[in-house]
VOVO-325296 format. One record per residue: residue number from 1; residue in one letter; x, y, z of N, C-alpha, C, O in turn. Coordinates in nm, 4 decimals, padded with zeros to 6 digits, always signed. Each point is the difference from the previous one (the first is absolute). Layout:
N
FIDO    n  res        nX        nY        nZ       caX       caY       caZ        cX        cY        cZ        oX        oY        oZ
FIDO  NUM    A         X         Y         Z         X         Y         Z         X         Y         Z         X         Y         Z
...
//
This chain:
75
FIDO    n  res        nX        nY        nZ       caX       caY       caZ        cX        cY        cZ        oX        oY        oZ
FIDO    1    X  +00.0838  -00.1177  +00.0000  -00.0838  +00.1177  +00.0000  +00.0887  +00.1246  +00.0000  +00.0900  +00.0170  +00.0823
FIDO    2    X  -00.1214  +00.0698  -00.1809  +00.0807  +00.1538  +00.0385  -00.0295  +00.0432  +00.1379  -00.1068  -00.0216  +00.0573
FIDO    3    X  +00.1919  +00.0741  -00.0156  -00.0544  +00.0734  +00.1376  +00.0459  +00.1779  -00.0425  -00.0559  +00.1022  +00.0399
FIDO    4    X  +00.1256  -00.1096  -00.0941  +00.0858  +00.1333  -00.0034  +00.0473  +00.0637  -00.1534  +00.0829  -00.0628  -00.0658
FIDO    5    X  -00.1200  +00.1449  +00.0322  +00.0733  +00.0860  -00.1231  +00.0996  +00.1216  +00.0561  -00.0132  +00.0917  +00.0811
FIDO    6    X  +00.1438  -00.1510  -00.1868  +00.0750  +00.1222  +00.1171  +00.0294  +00.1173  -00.1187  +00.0200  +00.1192  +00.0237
FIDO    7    X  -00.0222  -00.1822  -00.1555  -00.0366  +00.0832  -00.1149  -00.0560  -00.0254  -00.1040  -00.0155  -00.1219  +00.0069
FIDO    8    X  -00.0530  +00.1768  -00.1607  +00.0134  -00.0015  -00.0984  +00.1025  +00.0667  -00.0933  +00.0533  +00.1104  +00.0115
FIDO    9    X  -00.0390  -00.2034  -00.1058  +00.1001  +00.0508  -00.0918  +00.0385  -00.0339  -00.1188  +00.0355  -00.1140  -00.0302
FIDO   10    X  -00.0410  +00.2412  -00.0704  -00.0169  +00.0038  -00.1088  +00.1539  +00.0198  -00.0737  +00.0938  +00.0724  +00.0331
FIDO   11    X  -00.1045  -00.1398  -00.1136  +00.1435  +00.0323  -00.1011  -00.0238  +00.0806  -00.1419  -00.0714  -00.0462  -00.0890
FIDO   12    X  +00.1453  +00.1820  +00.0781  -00.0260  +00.0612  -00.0895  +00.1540  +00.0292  -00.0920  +00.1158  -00.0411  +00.0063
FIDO   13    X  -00.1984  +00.1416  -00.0959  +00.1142  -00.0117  -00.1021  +00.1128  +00.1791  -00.0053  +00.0991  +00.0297  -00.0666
FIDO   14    X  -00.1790  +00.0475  +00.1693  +00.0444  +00.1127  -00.0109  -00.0472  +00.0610  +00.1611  -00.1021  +00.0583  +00.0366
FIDO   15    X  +00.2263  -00.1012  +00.0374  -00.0972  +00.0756  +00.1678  -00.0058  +00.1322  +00.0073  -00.0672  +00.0277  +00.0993
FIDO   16    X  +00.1034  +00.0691  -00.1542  -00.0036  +00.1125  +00.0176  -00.1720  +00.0477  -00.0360  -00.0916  +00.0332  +00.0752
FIDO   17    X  +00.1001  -00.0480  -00.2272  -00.1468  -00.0058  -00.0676  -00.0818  -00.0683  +00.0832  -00.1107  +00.0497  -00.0207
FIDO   18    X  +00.0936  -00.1799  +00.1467  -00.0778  -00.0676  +00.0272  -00.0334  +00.0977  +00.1197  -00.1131  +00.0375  +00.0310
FIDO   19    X  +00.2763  +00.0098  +00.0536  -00.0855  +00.0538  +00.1062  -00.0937  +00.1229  +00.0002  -00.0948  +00.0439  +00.0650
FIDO   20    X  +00.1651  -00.0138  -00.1636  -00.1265  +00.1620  -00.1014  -00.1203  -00.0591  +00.0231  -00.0782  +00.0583  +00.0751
FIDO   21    X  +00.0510  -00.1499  -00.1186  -00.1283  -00.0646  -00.0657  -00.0744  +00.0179  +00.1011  -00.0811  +00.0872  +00.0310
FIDO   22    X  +00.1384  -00.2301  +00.0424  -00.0951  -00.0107  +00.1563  -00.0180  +00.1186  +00.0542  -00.1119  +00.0012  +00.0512
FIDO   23    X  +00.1598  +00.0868  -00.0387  -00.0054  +00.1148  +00.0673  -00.0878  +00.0555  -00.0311  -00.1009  +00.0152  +00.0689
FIDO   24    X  +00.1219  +00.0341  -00.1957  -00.0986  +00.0819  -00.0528  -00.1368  -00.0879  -00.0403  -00.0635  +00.0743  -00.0748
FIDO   25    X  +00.0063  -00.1725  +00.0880  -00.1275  -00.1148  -00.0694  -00.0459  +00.0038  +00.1166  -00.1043  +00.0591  +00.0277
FIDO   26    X  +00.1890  -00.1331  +00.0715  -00.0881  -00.0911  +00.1248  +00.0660  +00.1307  +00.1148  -00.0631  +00.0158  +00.1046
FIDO   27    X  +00.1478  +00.0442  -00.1215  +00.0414  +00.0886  +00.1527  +00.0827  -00.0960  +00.0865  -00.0238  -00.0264  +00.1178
FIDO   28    X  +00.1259  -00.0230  -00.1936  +00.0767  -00.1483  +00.1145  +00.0593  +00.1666  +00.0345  -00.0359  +00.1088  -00.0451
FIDO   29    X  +00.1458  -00.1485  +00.1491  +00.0982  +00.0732  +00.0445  +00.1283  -00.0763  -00.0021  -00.0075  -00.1223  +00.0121
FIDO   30    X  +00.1258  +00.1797  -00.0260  +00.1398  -00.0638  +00.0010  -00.0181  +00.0118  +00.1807  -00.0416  +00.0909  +00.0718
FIDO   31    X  +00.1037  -00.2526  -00.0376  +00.0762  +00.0047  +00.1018  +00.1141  -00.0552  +00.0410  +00.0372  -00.0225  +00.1152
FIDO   32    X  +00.0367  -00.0059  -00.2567  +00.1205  -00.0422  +00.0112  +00.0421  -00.0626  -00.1395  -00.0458  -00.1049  -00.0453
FIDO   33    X  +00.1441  +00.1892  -00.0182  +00.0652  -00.0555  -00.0854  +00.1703  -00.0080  -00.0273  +00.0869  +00.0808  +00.0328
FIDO   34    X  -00.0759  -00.2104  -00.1057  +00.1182  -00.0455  -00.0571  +00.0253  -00.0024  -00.1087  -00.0786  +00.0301  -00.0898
FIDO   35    X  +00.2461  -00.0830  +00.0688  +00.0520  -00.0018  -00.1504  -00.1301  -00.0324  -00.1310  -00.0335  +00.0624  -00.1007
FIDO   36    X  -00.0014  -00.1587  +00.1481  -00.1056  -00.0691  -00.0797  -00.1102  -00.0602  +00.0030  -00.0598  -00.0928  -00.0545
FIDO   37    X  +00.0389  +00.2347  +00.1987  -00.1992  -00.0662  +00.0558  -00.0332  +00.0702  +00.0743  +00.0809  +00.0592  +00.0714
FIDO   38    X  -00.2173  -00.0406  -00.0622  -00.0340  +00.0893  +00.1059  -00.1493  -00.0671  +00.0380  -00.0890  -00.0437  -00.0729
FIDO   39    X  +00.1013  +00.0553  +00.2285  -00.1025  +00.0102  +00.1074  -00.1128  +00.0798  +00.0166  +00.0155  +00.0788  +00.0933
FIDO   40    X  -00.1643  -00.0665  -00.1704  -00.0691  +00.0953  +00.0029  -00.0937  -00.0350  +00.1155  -00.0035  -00.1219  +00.0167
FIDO   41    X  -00.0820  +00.1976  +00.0773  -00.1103  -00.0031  +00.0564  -00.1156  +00.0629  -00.0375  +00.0048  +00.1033  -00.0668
FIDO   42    X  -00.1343  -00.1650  +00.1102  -00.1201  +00.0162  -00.0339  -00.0707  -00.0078  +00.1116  +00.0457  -00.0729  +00.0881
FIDO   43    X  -00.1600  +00.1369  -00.0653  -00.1129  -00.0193  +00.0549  +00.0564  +00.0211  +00.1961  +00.0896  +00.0776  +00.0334
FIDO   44    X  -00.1627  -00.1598  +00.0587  +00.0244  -00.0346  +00.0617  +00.0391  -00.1446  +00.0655  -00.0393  -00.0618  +00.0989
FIDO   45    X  +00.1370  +00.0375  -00.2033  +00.0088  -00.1949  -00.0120  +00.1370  +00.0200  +00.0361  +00.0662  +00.1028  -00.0149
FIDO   46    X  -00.0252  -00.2298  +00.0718  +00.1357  -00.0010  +00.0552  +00.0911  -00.0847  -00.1198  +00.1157  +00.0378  -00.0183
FIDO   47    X  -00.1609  -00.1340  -00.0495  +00.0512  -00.0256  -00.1353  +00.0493  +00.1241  -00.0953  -00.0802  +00.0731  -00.0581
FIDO   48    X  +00.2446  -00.0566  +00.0481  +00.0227  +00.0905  -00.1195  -00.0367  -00.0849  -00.1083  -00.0324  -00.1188  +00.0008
FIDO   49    X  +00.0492  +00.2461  -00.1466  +00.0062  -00.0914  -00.1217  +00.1113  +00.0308  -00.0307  +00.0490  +00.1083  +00.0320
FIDO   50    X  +00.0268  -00.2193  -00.1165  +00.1408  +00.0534  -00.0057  +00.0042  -00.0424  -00.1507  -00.0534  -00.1028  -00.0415
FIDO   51    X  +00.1412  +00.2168  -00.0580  +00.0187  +00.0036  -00.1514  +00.1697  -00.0453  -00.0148  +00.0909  +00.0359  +00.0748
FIDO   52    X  -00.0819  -00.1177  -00.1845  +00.1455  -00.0690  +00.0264  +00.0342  +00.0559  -00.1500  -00.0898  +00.0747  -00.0391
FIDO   53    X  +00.1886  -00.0901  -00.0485  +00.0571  +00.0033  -00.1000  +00.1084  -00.1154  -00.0288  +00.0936  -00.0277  +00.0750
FIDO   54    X  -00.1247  -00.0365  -00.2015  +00.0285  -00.1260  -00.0089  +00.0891  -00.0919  +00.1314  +00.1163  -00.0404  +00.0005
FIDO   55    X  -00.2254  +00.0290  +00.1050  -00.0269  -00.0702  +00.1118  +00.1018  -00.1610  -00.0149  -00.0189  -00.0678  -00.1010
FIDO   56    X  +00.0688  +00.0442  +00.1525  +00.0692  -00.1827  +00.0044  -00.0905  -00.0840  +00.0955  +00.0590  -00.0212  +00.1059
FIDO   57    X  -00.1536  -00.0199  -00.1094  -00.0598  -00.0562  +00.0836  -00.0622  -00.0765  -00.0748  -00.0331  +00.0201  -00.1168
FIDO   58    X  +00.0018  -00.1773  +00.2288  -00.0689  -00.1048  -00.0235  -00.2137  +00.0106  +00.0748  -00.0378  +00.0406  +00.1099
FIDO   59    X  -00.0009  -00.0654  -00.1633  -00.1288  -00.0156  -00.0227  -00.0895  -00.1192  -00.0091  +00.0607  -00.0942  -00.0510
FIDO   60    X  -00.1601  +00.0711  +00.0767  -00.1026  -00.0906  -00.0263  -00.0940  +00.1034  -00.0604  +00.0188  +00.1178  +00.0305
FIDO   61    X  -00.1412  -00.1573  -00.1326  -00.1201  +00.0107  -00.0366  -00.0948  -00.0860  +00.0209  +00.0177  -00.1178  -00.0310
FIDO   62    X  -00.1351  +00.1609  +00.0869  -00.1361  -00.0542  +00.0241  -00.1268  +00.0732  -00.0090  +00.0050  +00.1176  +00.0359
FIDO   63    X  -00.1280  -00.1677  -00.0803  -00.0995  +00.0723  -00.0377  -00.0850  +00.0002  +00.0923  +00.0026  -00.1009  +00.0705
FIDO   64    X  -00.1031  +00.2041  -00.0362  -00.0942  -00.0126  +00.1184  -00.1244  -00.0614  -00.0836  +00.0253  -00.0332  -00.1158
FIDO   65    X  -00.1559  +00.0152  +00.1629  -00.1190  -00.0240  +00.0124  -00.0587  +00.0534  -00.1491  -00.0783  -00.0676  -00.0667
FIDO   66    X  +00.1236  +00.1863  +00.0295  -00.0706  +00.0691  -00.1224  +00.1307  +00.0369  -00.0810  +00.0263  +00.1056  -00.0577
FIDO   67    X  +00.0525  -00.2278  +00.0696  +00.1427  -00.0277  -00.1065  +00.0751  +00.1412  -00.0072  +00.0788  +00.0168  -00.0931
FIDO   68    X  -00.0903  +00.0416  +00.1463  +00.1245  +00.1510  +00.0467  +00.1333  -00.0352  +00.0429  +00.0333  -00.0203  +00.1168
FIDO   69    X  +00.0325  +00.0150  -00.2072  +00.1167  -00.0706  +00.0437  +00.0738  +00.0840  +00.0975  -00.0514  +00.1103  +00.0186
FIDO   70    X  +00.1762  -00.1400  +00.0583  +00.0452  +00.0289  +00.0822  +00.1491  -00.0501  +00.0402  +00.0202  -00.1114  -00.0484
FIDO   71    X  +00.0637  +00.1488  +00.1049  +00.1213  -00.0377  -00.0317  +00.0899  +00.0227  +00.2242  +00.0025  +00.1082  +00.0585
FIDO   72    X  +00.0343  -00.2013  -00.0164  +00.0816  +00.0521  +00.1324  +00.1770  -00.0480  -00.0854  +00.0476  -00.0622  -00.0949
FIDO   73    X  -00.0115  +00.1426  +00.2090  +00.1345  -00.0010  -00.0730  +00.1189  +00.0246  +00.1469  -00.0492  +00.0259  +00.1098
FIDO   74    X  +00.1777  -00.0357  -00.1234  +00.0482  -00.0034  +00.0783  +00.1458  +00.0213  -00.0357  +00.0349  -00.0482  -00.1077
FIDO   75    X  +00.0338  +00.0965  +00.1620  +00.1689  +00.0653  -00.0152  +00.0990  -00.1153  +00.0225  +00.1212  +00.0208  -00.0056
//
């Protein structure tokens, strides 16, 4: 059973342009960025979302209930 999300995270192709994006679309806020990623917050959720640029990480995919796929991943 999940008990815990400690993030989401997306791999993009340009973080600069991405953190524009979020910012300006949804209102994330930067709360921490690196060479090649950054930590945005939203809402009042304790989960950041975090934007990577060609990311090295291993992954699984699985689909929920109404086939939305979905992906956990890990460093």
């Amino acid at each position: 059973m999940l008990e815990r999300v400690d993030t989401i995270c997306v791999t993009v192709k340009d973080l600069q342009a991405s953190i524009r994006w979020y910012h300006e679309k949804l209102q994330f806020t930067l709360l921490h960025q690196g060479e090649q990623y950054a930590i945005l917050g939203f809402g009042d959720h304790s989960a950041p979302f975090t934007i990577e640029e060609d990311a090295d990480q291993r992954f699984f995919t699985f689909y929920d209930p109404d086939d939305n796929k979905m992906q956990a991943c890990f460093y």
